[in-house]
C-alpha positions in Angstrom: -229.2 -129.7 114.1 -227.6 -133.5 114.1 -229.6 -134.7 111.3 -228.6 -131.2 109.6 -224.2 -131.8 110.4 -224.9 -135.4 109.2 -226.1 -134.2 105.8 -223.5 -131.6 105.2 -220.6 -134.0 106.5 -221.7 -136.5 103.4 -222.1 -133.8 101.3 -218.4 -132.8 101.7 -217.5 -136.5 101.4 -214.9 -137.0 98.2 -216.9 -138.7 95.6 -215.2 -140.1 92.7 -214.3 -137.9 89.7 -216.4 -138.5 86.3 -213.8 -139.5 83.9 -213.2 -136.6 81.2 -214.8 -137.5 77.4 -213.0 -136.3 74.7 -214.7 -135.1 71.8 -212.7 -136.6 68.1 -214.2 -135.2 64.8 -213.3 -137.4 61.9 -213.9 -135.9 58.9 -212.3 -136.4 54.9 -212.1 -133.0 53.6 -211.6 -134.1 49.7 -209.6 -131.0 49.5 -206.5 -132.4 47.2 -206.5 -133.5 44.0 -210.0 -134.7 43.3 -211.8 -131.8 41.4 -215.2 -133.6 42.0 -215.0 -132.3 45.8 -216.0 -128.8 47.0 -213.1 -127.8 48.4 -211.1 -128.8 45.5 -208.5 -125.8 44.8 -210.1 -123.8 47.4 -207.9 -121.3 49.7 -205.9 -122.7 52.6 -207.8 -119.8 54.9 -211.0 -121.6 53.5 -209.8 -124.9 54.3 -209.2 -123.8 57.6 -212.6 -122.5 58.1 -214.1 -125.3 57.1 -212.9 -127.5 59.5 -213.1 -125.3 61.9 -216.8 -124.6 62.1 -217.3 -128.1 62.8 -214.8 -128.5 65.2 -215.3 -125.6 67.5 -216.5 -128.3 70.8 -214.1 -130.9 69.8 -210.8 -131.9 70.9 -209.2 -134.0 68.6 -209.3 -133.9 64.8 -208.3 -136.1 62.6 -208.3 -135.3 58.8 -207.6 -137.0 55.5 -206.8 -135.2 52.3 -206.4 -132.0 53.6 -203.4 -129.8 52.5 -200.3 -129.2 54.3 -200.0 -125.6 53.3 -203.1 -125.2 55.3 -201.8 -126.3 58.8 -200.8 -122.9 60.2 -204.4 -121.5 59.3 -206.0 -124.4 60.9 -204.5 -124.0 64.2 -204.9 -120.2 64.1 -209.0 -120.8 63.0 -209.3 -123.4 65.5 -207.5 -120.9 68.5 -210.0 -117.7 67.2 -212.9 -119.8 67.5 -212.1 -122.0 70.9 -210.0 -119.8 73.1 -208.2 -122.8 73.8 -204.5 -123.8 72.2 -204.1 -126.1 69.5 -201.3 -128.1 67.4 -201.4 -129.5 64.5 -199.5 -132.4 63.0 -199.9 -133.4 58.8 -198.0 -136.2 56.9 -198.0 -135.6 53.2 -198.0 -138.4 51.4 -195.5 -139.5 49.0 -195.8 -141.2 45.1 -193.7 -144.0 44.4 -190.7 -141.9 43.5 -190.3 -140.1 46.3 -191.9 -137.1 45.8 -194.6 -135.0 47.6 -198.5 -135.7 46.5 -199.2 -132.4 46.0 -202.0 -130.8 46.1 -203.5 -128.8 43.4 -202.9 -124.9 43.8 -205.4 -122.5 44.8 -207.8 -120.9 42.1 -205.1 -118.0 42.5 -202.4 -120.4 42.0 -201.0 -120.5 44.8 -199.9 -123.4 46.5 -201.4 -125.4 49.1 -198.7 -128.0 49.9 -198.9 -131.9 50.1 -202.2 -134.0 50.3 -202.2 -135.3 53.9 -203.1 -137.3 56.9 -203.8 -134.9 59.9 -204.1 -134.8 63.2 -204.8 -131.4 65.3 -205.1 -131.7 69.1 -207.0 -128.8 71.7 -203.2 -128.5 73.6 -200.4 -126.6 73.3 -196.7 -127.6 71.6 -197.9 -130.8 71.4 -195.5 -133.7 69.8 -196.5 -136.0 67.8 -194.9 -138.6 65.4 -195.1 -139.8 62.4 -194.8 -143.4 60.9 -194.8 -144.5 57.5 -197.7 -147.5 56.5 -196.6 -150.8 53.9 -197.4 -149.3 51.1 -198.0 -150.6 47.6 -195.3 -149.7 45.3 -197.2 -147.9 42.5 -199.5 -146.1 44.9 -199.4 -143.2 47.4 -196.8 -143.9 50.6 -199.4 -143.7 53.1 -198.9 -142.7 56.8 -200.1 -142.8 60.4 -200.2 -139.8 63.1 -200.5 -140.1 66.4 -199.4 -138.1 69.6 -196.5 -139.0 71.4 -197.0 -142.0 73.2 -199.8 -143.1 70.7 -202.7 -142.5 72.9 -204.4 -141.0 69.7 -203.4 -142.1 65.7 -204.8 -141.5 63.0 -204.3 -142.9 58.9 -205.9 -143.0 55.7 -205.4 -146.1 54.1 -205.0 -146.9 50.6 -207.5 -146.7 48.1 -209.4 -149.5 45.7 -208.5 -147.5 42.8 -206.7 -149.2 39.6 -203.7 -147.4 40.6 -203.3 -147.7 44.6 -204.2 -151.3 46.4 -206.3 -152.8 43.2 -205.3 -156.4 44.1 -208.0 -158.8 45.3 -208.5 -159.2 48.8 -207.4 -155.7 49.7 -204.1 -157.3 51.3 -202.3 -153.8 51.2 -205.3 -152.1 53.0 -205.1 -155.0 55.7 -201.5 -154.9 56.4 -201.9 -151.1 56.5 -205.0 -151.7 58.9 -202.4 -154.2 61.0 -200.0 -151.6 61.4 -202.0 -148.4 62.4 -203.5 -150.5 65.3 -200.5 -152.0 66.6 -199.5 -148.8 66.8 -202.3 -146.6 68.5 -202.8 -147.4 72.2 -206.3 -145.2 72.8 -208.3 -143.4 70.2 -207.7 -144.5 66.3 -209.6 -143.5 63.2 -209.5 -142.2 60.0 -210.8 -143.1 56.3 -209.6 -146.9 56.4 -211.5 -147.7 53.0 -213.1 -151.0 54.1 -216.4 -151.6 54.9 -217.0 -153.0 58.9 -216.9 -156.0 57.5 -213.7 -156.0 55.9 -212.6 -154.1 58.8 -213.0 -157.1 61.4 -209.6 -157.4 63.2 -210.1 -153.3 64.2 -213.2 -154.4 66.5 -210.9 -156.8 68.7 -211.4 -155.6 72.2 -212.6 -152.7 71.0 -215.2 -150.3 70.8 -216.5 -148.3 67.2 -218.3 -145.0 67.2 -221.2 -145.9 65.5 -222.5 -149.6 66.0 -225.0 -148.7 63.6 -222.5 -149.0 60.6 -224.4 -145.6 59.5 -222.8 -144.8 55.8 -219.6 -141.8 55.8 -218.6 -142.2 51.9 -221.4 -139.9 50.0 -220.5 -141.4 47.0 -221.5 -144.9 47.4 -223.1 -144.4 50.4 -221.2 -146.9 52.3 -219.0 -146.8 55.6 -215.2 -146.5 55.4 -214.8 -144.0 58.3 -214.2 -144.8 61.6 -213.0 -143.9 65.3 -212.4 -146.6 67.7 -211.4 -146.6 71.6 -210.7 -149.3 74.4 -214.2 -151.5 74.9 -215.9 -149.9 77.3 -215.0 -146.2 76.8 -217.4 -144.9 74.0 -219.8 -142.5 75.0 -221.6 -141.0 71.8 -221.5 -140.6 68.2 -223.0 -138.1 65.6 -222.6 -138.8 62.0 -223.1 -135.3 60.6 -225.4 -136.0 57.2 -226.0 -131.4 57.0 -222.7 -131.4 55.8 -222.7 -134.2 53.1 -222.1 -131.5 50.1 -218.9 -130.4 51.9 -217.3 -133.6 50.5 -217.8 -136.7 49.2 -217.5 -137.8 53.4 -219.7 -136.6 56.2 -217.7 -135.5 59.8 -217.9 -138.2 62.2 -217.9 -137.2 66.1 -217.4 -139.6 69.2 -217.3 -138.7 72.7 -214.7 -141.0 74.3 -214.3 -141.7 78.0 -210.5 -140.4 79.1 
């Protein structure tokens, strides 16, 4: 009976509590401007669903070229198919003048709002800000997300494209690189379009999904996407090849220690 008080009295002892993991997705959806990609001119509800399917355990997303005018489907796709709550935050980028990078309309012709940066959290009225990136003059104004208080951010950097950051040495995609991790305090990723290599000062004190340096960009079948968290706290990652002709990117998921 002693022996049998003994064992129950340890069972009821307080053990300490697992530390949640957070599941990010980061995925570019090609869904803009370039008519190469599958979701090129495609519906904002199609958009939606898209991302969706593939994000139905996660609980963080971020995106990259996905289309404003498909935020409010996104959040009411990703609510049907979790039960949970969700907001969603998207930048739009700009063009040198000022004005919104649109996206191409719909094969209706309707419109699907700016090409954007996204980043859609598993909570309810989040807030979230946004923060402009150096940019180079004749090229997209790129931006960062994150939640208040940082603790997730998210970015796409410029390109290596004649007309975005075409100078040697990449030295607006550094800066830009500079920037986005000064400013995110936990979680960060996105498309930073540099190779690990290139991508050196991110890995300070830090840990990267996928070690392996699998590749993300179908394309050139290299790796320029990414999601990093505090050394220590990385848990898992999945670089999800089945849907490589859903974009020219694959989804990228991590499971992060809270």
């Amino acid at each position: 009976m002693i022996r049998h008080l003994v064992i129950a009295g340890l069972l009821s002892l307080d053990l300490p509590a697992q530390a949640p993991v957070l599941h990010v997705m980061t995925w570019n959806v090609c869904a803009g401007t370039n008519s190469d990609c599958p979701l090129f001119r495609r519906p904002a509800t199609e958009l939606a669903w898209h991302v969706a399917v593939l994000a139905t355990k996660a609980d963080v997303i971020f995106l990259q070229e996905f289309c404003t005018g498909a935020d409010a489907d996104l959040e009411r796709e990703l609510e049907a198919r979790t039960g949970r709550a969700w907001s969603v935050k998207s930048a739009g980028l700009t063009r040198p003048d000022g004005s919104p990078y649109q996206c191409y309309p719909d094969w209706s012709g309707r419109a699907r709002g700016v090409q954007s940066v996204t980043l859609a959290i598993a909570e309810r009225d989040a807030r979230f800000e946004a923060h402009a990136l150096t940019s180079p003059p004749w090229g997209a104004r790129r931006y960062a997300v994150c939640t208040a208080g940082r603790a997730l951010c998210t970015a796409h950097l410029s390109s290596g494209s004649t007309y975005d950051d075409r100078q040697k040495g990449a030295p607006y995609r550094h800066r830009q690189l500079r920037e986005l991790f000064r400013l995110g305090r936990g979680v960060v990723g996105g498309d930073l379009n540099l190779v690990p290599r290139d991508a050196a000062t991110a890995y300070a004190g830090r840990d990267e999904c996928d070690p392996r340096n699998r590749w993300t960009y179908v394309t050139r079948k290299r790796k320029i996407d990414y999601v990093f968290a505090g050394a220590g706290r990385m848990r898992g990652c999945f670089v999800d090849y089945a849907r490589r002709r859903w974009s020219d990117h694959v989804p990228l998921h991590a499971w992060v220690a809270g």
